[in-house]
C-alpha positions in Angstrom: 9.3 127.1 25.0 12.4 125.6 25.0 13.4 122.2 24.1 15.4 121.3 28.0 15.5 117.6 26.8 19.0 115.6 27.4 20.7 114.5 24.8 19.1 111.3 22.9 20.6 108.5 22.2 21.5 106.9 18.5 19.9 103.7 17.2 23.5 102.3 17.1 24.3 103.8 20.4 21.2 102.7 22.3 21.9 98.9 20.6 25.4 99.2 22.4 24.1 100.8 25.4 21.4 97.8 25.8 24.1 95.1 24.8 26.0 96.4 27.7 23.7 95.8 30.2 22.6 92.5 29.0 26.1 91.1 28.6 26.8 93.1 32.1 23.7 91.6 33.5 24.1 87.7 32.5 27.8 88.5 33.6 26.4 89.5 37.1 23.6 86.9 37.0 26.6 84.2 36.4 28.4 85.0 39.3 26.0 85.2 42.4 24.3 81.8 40.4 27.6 79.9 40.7 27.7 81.4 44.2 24.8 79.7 45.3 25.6 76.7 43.5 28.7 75.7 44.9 27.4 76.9 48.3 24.6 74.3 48.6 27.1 71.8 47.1 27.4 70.2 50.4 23.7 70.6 51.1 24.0 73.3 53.4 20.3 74.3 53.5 20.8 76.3 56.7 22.6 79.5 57.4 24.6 77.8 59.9 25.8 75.5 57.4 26.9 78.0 55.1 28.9 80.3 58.1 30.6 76.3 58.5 32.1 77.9 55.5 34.0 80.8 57.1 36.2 81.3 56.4 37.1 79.7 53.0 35.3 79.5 50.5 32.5 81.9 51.8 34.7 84.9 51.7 35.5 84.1 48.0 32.1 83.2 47.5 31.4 86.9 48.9 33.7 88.2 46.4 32.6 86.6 44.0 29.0 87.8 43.6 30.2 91.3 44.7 32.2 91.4 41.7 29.5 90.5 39.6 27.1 93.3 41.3 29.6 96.2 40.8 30.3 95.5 37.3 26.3 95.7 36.9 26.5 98.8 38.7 29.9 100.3 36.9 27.9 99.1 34.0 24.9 101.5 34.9 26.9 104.5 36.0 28.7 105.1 32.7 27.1 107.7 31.0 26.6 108.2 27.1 29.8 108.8 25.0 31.9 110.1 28.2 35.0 109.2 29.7 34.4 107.8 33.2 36.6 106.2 36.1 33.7 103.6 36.0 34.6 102.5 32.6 37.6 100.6 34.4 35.5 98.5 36.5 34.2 95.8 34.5 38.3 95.3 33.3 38.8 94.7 37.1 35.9 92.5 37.9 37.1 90.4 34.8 41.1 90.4 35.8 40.0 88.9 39.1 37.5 86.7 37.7 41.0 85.5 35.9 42.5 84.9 38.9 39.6 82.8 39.4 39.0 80.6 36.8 43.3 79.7 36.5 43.5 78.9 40.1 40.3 77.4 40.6 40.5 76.0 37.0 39.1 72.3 38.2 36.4 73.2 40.3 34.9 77.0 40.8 36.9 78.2 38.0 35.4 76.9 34.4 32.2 78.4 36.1 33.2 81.6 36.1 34.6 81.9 32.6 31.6 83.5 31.2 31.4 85.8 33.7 34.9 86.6 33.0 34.6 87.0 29.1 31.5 88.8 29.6 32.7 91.8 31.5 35.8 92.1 29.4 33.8 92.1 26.0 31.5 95.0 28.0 34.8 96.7 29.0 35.8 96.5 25.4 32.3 98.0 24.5 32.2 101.0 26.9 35.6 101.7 25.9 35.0 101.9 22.1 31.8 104.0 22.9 33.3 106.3 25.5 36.6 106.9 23.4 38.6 104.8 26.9 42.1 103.5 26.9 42.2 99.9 26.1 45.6 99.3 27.0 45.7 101.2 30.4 42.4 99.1 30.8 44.6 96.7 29.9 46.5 97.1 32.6 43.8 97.0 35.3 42.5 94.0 34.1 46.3 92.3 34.0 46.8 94.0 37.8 43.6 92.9 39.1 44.5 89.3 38.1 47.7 89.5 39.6 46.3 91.2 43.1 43.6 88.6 43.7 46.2 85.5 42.5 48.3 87.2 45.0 46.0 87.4 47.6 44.5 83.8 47.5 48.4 82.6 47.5 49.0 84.6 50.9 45.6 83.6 52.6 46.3 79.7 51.8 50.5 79.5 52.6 50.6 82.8 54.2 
C-alpha cells in the first residue's frame, strides 16, 4: 500500500505556520474589537442607532473589520512553502490600516496600530516561508496606504 499522505510539515515550519495564524488572528480580532468599540461609543445599543452612522464612520467601520477578516482568510489560504497571490494580502490589509492609524492618528487610529504591525510582521513571515517578494510586497503595502488615504480625502472634500 502506498504511502498517498501530503506532504508534512517541519517542526520549524509548523511553529511559523501557527505564529501566522495567531499573529493573523489577534490582528483580525483587533480590528472587528475596535469596530465595536468605537461604534457603541455614543451608546448606540440599537441597530438604528448604529445605521445613524451611515454613512461615516460605519462604512469605515465596515472596512475596517473586513480587512481584518480577509487577512485571516489570506492568512488560511496560503499553502506550505508556495508562492501564492494570497501572500499579498496581509501587505494590503496593513497599507490601509496605515492609512488609518496616520489620518485617524487621534482617535480610531492608535487603535489600529497593532492590527497594522501585526499583518505586516505575518506578511513578512509568509513571505520568508513561501520564498515571496518583499519589495513588490512592499509596494502593495505602500499603494494600499496611498489608495485608502486617497479615498478618505475624496469622500470628506470630494
Amino acid at each position: 500500500m502506498k504511502n498517498d499522505k501530503l506532504p508534512t510539515e517541519s517542526k520549524s515550519e509548523n511553529k511559523f505556520r501557527r505564529l501566522e495564524w495567531l499573529l493573523s488572528s489577534i490582528a483580525a480580532i483587533n480590528c472587528i474589537g475596535v469596530v465595536i468599540a468605537f461604534s457603541f461609543t455614543n451608546n448606540t445599543i440599537t441597530i438604528e442607532g448604529i445605521l445613524s452612522q451611515w454613512p461615516f464612520p460605519l462604512i469605515y467601520f465596515i472596512e475596517i473589520a473586513s480587512l481584518g477578516i480577509i487577512g485571516l482568510v489570506a492568512v488560511a489560504k496560503i499553502q506550505l512553502n508556495l508562492k501564492s497571490n494570497w501572500s499579498g494580502v496581509p501587505w494590503v490589509c496593513s497599507g490601509v490600516l496605515f492609512a488609518f492609524v496616520i489620518l485617524g492618528a487621534w482617535t480610531i487610529g492608535l487603535f489600529l496600530l497593532p492590527a497594522m504591525i501585526l499583518f505586516l510582521v505575518t506578511g513578512i513571515l509568509v513571505d520568508k516561508k513561501t520564498g515571496g517578494e518583499i519589495p513588490l510586497h512592499l509596494v502593495y503595502f505602500v499603494s494600499a496606504g496611498i489608495a485608502q488615504a486617497a479615498l478618505v480625502f475624496l469622500t470628506l472634500f470630494g
